[in-house]
N, C-alpha and C positions, 0 to 999 in steps of 0.2 A: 765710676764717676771721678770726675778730676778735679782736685780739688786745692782753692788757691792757698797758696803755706801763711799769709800774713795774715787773714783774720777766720783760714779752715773755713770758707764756706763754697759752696761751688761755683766756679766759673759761668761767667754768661753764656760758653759753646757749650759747656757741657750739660748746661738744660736742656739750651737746644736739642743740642744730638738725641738729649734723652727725650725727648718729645715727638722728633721725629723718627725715634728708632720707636716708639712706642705706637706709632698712629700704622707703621709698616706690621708690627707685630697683630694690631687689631685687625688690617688685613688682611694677614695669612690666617689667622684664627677662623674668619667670618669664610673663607676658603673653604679651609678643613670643616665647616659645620656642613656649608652648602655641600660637599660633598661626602661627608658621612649621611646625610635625609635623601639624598637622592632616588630615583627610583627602585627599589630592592628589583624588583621584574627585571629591568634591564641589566642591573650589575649579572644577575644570574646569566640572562642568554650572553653579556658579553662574553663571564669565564667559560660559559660553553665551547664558544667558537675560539679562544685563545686554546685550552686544552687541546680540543681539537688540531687546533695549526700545528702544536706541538707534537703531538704525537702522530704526524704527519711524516712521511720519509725517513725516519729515525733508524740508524743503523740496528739500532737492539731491536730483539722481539719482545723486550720485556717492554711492558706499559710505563710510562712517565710518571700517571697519574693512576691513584683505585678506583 
Protein backbone atom coordinates (compact mmCIF):
# COMPACT_ATOMS: atom_id res chain seq x y z
CA UNK A 1 0.00 0.00 0.00
CA UNK A 2 1.39 3.45 -0.74
CA UNK A 3 1.24 5.57 1.54
CA UNK A 4 1.08 9.55 1.38
CA UNK A 5 4.27 10.91 3.89
CA UNK A 6 2.33 14.21 5.04
CA UNK A 7 -0.65 13.05 6.99
CA UNK A 8 0.53 8.67 6.57
CA UNK A 9 -2.58 7.81 5.20
CA UNK A 10 -3.15 6.13 1.92
CA UNK A 11 -3.34 7.57 -1.33
CA UNK A 12 -6.52 7.89 -3.53
CA UNK A 13 -4.69 5.17 -6.33
CA UNK A 14 -3.72 3.05 -3.86
CA UNK A 15 -7.30 2.22 -2.78
CA UNK A 16 -8.10 1.95 -6.00
CA UNK A 17 -5.53 -0.56 -7.02
CA UNK A 18 -6.39 -2.29 -3.82
CA UNK A 19 -9.95 -2.69 -4.85
CA UNK A 20 -9.41 -3.63 -8.06
CA UNK A 21 -6.56 -6.02 -7.32
CA UNK A 22 -9.13 -7.44 -4.86
CA UNK A 23 -12.32 -7.84 -7.13
CA UNK A 24 -9.43 -9.78 -9.80
CA UNK A 25 -8.32 -11.94 -6.63
CA UNK A 26 -12.30 -12.77 -5.86
CA UNK A 27 -12.27 -14.00 -9.47
CA UNK A 28 -9.65 -16.23 -9.46
CA UNK A 29 -10.73 -17.57 -6.22
CA UNK A 30 -14.68 -18.22 -7.57
CA UNK A 31 -12.30 -20.14 -10.52
CA UNK A 32 -10.39 -22.35 -8.44
CA UNK A 33 -13.84 -23.39 -6.34
CA UNK A 34 -15.64 -23.90 -9.77
CA UNK A 35 -13.08 -26.19 -10.64
CA UNK A 36 -12.02 -27.94 -7.46
CA UNK A 37 -16.49 -29.21 -7.38
CA UNK A 38 -16.30 -30.04 -10.93
CA UNK A 39 -17.34 -33.48 -11.93
CA UNK A 40 -14.96 -36.06 -10.17
CA UNK A 41 -16.37 -38.92 -13.17
CA UNK A 42 -14.79 -36.71 -15.75
CA UNK A 43 -11.56 -35.55 -13.96
CA UNK A 44 -11.02 -39.39 -13.60
CA UNK A 45 -11.56 -40.48 -17.54
CA UNK A 46 -9.75 -37.33 -18.46
CA UNK A 47 -6.29 -38.50 -16.44
CA UNK A 48 -7.00 -41.75 -17.94
CA UNK A 49 -6.68 -40.69 -21.50
CA UNK A 50 -3.65 -38.22 -20.61
CA UNK A 51 -1.64 -41.24 -18.95
CA UNK A 52 -2.41 -43.05 -21.66
CA UNK A 53 -1.05 -40.29 -24.43
CA UNK A 54 1.79 -40.57 -22.13
CA UNK A 55 2.89 -43.70 -22.03
CA UNK A 56 2.30 -43.89 -25.64
CA UNK A 57 5.71 -44.26 -27.97
CA UNK A 58 8.01 -43.74 -24.95
CA UNK A 59 11.47 -44.68 -25.78
CA UNK A 60 11.58 -46.69 -22.23
CA UNK A 61 9.85 -49.95 -21.51
CA UNK A 62 9.47 -48.86 -18.03
CA UNK A 63 5.82 -47.49 -17.36
CA UNK A 64 5.60 -43.66 -16.59
CA UNK A 65 2.93 -44.09 -14.38
CA UNK A 66 1.92 -47.58 -11.67
Amino acid sequence: MVYNIKNSAPSVMAVEGTEEQRLKNQAALQLLRTWRTEDEQEQTETWTVIKAALEEDRLSDRPLFQ
